[in-house]
C-alpha positions as CSV (number, residue, x, y, z in Angstrom):
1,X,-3.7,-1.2,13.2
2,X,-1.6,-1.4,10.3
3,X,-0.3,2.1,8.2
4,X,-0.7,2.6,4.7
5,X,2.0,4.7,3.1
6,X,1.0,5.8,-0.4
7,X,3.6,8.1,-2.8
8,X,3.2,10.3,-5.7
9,X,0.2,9.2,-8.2
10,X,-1.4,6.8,-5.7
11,X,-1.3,9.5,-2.9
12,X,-2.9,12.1,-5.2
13,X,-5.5,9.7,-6.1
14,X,-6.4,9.1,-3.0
15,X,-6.0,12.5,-1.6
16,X,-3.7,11.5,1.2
17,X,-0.5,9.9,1.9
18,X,-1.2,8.0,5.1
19,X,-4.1,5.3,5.4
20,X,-5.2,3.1,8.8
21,X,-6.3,-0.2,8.4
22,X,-7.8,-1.9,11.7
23,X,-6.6,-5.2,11.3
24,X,-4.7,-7.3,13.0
25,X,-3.4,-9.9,10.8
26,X,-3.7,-9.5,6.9
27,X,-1.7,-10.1,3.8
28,X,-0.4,-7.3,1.1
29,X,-3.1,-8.9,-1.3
30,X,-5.6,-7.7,0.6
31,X,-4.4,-4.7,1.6
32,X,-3.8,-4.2,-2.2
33,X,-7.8,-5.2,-2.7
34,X,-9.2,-2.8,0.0
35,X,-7.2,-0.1,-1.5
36,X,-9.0,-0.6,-5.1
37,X,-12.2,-0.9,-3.4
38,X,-12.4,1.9,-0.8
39,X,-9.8,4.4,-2.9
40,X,-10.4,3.0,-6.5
41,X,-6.5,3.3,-6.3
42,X,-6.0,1.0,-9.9
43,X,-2.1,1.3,-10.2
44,X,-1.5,-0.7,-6.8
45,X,-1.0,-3.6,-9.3
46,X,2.1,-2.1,-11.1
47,X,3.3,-0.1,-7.6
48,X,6.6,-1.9,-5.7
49,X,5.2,-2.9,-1.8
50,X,7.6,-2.3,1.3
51,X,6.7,-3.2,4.5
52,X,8.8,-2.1,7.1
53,X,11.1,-0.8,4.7
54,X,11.7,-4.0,3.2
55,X,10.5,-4.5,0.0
56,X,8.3,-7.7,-1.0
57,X,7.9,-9.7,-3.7
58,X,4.1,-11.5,-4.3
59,X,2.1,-12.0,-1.1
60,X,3.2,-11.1,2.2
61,X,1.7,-11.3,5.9
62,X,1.6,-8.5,7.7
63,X,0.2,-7.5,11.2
64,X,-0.5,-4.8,13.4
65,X,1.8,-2.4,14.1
66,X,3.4,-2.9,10.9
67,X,4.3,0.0,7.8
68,X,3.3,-0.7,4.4
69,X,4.4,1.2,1.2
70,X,2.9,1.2,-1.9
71,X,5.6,2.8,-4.3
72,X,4.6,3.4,-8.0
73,X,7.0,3.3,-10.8
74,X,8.2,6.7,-11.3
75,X,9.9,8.6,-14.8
76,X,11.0,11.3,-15.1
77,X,12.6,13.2,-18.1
């Protein structure tokens, strides 16, 4: 299983924080896709991606047992 860590807009969109993915091997694209098509979470495209605490750039692999953050791009004022 893989975790889904989503923050401020994304979270309220999707009216949780945490999401489980059952899969064993997958890539960030994807998770990015199954996120717009089960939550109809949009801003995953402009929203910075860590997993494990280390943030990625493009397409990464990820596998079970491994964290992944989507982080949108905050303002504040």
């Amino acid at each position: 299983m893989i975790k889904i860590l989503l923050f401020a807009g994304l979270a309220e969109q999707a009216g949780t924080q945490s999401i489980m993915m059952e899969e064993e091997h997958t890539t960030t694209d994807r998770i990015r896709s199954f996120l717009k098509e089960t939550y109809q979470l949009q801003g995953t495209d402009r929203a910075m991606i860590a997993v494990n605490e280390v943030y990625k750039r493009g397409n990464s692999d990820v596998k079970s047992g491994d964290t992944v953050a989507f982080i949108p791009p905050v303002s504040g004022g």
